[in-house]
C-alpha positions in Angstrom: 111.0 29.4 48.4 108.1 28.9 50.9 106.6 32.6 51.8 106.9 31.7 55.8 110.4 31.9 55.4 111.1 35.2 53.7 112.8 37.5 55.2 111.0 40.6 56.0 113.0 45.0 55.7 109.9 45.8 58.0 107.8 44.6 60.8 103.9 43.5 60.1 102.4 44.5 63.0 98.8 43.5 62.1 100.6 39.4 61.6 102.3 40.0 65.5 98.9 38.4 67.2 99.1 35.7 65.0 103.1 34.7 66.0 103.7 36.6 69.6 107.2 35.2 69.7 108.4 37.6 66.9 108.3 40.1 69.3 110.8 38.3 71.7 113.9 39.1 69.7 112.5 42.6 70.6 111.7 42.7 74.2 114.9 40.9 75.4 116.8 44.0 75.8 115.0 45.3 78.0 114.6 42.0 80.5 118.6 41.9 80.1 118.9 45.2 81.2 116.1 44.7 84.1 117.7 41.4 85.4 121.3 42.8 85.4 119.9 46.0 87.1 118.4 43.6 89.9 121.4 41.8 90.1 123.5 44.5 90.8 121.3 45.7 92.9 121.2 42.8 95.4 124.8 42.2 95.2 125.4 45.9 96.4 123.1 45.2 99.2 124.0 42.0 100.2 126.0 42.4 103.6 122.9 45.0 104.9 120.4 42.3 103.8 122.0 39.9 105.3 123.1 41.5 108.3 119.2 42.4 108.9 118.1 39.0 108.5 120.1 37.0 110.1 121.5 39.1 113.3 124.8 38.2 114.9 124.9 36.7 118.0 127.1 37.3 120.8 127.7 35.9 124.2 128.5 37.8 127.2 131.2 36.1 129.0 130.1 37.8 132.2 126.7 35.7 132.0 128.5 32.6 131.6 128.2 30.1 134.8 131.3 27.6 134.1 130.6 25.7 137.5 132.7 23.0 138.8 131.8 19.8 141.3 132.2 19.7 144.9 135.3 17.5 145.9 136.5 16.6 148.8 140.8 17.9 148.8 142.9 15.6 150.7 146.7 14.1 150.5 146.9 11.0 147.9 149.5 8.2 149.1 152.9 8.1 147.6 153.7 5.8 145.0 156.7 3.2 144.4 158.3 4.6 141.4 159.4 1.3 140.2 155.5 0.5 139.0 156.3 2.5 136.3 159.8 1.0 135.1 158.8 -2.4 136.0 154.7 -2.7 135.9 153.0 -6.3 137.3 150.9 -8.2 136.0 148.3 -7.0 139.1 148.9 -3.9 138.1 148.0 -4.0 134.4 145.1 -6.3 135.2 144.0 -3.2 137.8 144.3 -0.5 134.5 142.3 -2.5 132.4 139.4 -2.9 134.7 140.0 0.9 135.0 140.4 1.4 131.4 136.9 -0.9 130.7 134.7 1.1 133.4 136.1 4.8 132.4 137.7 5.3 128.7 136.3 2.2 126.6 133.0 3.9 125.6 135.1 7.2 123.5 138.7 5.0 122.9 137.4 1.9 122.3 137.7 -1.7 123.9 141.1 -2.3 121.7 142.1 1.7 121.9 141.4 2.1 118.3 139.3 5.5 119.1 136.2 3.6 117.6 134.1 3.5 121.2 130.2 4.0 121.8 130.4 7.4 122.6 132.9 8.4 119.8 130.9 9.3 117.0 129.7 12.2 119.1 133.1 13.3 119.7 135.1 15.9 117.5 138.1 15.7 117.6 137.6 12.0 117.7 138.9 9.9 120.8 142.6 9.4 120.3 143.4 6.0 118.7 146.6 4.7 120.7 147.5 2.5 118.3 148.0 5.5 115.4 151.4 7.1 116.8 150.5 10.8 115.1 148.8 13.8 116.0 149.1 13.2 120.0 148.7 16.6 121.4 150.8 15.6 124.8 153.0 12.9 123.1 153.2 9.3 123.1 156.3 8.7 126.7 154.6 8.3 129.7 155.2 11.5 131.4 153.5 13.1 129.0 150.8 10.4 128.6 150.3 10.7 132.8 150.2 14.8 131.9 147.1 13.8 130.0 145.6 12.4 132.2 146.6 15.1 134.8 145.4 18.1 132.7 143.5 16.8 130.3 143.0 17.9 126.9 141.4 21.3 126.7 138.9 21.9 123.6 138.3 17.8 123.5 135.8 15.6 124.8 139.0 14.7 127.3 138.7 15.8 131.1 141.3 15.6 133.3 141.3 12.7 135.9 143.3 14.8 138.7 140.5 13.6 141.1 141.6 9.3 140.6 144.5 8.0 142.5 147.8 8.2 141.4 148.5 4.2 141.0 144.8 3.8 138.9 146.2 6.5 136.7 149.7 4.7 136.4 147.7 1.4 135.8 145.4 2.8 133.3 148.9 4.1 131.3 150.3 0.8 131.6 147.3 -0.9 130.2 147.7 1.3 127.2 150.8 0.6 126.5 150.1 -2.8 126.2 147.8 -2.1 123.3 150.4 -1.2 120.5 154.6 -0.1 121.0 155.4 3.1 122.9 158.6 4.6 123.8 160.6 3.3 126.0 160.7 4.7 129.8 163.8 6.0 130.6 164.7 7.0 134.4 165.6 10.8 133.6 161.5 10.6 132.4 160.9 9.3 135.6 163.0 11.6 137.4 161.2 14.2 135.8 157.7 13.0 136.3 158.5 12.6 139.9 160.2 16.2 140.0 156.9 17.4 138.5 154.1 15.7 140.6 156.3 14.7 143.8 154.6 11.2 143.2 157.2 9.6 145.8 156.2 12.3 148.4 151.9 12.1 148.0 149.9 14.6 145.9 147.7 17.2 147.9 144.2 18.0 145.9 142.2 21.4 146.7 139.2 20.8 147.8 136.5 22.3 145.0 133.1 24.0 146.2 130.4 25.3 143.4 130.2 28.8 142.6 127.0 29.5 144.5 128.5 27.8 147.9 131.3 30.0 147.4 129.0 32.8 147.0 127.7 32.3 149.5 130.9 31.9 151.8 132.4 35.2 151.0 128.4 36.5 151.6 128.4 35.0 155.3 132.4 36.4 155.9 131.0 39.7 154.8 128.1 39.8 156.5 130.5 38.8 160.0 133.1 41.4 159.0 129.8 44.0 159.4 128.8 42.6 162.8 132.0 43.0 164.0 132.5 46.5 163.4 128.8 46.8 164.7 130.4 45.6 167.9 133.2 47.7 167.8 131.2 51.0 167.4 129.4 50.0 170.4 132.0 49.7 172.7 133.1 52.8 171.9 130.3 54.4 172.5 129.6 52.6 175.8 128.8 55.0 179.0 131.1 53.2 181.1 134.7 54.8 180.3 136.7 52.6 182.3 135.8 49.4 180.8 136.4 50.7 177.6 140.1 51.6 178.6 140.2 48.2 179.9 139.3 46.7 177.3 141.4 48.8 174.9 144.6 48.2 177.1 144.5 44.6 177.4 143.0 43.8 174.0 145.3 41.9 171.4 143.5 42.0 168.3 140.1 43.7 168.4 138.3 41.6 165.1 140.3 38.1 166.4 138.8 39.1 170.6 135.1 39.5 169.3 135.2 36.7 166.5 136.3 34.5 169.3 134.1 36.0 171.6 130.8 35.4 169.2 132.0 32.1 168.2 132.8 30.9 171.6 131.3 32.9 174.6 128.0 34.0 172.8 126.1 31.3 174.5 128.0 30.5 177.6 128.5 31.4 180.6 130.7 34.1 182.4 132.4 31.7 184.3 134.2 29.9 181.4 134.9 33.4 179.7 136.9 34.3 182.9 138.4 30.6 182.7 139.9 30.7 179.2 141.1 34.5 179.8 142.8 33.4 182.8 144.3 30.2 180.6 144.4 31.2 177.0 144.4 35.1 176.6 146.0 35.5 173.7 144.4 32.9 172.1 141.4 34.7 172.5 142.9 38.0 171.3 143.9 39.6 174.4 147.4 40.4 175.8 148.7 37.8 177.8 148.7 40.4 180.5 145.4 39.6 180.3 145.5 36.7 182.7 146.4 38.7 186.0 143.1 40.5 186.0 140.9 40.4 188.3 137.9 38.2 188.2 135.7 41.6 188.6 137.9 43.0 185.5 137.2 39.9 183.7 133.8 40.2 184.6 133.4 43.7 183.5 134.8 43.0 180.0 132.5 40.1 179.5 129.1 42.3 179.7 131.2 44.6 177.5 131.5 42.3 175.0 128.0 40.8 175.7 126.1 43.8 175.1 128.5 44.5 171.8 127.4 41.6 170.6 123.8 41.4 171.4 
């Protein structure tokens, strides 16, 4: 047997320079037990090293400006109900001109969900022509509730803003691209019931956060003057004019709104006109009317000098 391969009871230390990988079957050990030392080390400090390194973000929904287009409100005409039980040919042709210009770039020219814009999209557009997964349902109330409300979380917005027919047309359009339910009257009935679409639909009017701001800073800001004003009367020298005044006066905010709105720049003449006319509507008594000119007169630089 070749000497190289005898085994050996004891270690020759003067032969280890000459084969350094005898000694690995000695110092593995004690890598083992370093590596599994690290190990546990780092898994026991994981979540703090992670937690440290990557910091959690979170938003403050007090910071967040969710702000909304100005839009005009205003009453949309009533509908015939029968272009939904019995759609015409003009009418489709209408929704698909509608249906080309707003919802073929996300569902598609044939309503598959496979538009321009779709791959962007998630969810995906719906494809009308797949009859699961609709979150509003497939009838046409509950498609036209879709398109009232939209679909929150989903690249689809509500169309509240279009007239009622393009949104009827668009629907009917639709349903030209694969079989839908049937329309029954009670879903009409209920449609109707739900959006008075026989009567006309009244939309708010919508104003941006800042204009609105802004609105409530200015109403503020008037409230203050008026009580400005009020002060001063009451602490006019002339005593009589302020019992005059506080006799015959209706509504003290409504008499010096009107007052700054309407008087502020005119003359005393047409002050002591519209008393002697419209007195309440200005926020005086109607017993307001039978004063004298002088009287009328004297309340005018009242008010005047109030508001000055």
């Amino acid at each position: 047997m070749d000497e190289n391969n005898k085994f050996e009871t004891e270690i020759d230390f003067k032969a280890l320079p000459k084969s350094p990988s005898r000694l690995f079957g000695w110092i593995f050990p004690y890598y083992a037990v370093l590596f599994l030392a690290v190990g546990v080390y780092f898994i026991h400090h994981m979540n703090d090293a992670s937690l440290t390194s990557v910091p959690a973000l979170y938003t403050d929904s007090l910071t967040i400006n969710a702000n909304v287009e100005v839009k005009m409100g205003g009453i949309m005409p009533a509908v015939d109900l029968g272009i939904i039980s019995n759609p015409s040919n003009e009418l489709i042709e209408k929704g698909k001109n509608q249906y080309n210009t707003i919802c073929a770039s996300c569902h598609g020219n044939e309503g598959k969900g496979d538009g321009a814009a779709a791959a962007a999209l998630n969810p995906p557009p719906r494809n009308f022509h797949n009859t699961e997964g609709w979150t509003n349902g497939r009838e046409f109330n509950k498609m036209y509730t879709t398109l009232q409300k939209g679909v929150p979380g989903t690249g689809m917005i509500a169309y509240e803003y279009m007239p009622v027919e393009d949104r009827i047309a668009i629907i009917q359009y639709v349903r030209t691209m694969a079989d839908f339910p049937e329309i029954t009257e009670n879903e009409i009935a209920e449609l109707d019931k739900t959006y008075e679409l026989s009567k006309g639909v009244v939309t708010p009017s919508n104003i941006t956060l800042e204009m609105a701001a802004e609105k409530i800073a200015n109403e503020n800001s008037k409230l203050v003057d008026i009580e400005t004003a009020i002060n001063k009367i009451n602490s006019s020298s002339n005593k009589e004019v302020i019992e005059l005044f506080n006799n015959y006066v209706l509504n003290k905010e409504k008499a010096l709104s009107v007052f700054k709105r309407d008087f502020s720049n005119n003359t005393e003449s047409e002050f002591i006109e519209r008393m002697l006319l419209f007195p309440k509507e200005s926020g005086f008594k109607t017993d307001a009317s039978l004063l004298s000119k002088e009287d009328l007169s004297n309340l005018f630089k009242l008010l005047s000098s109030s508001l000055g």
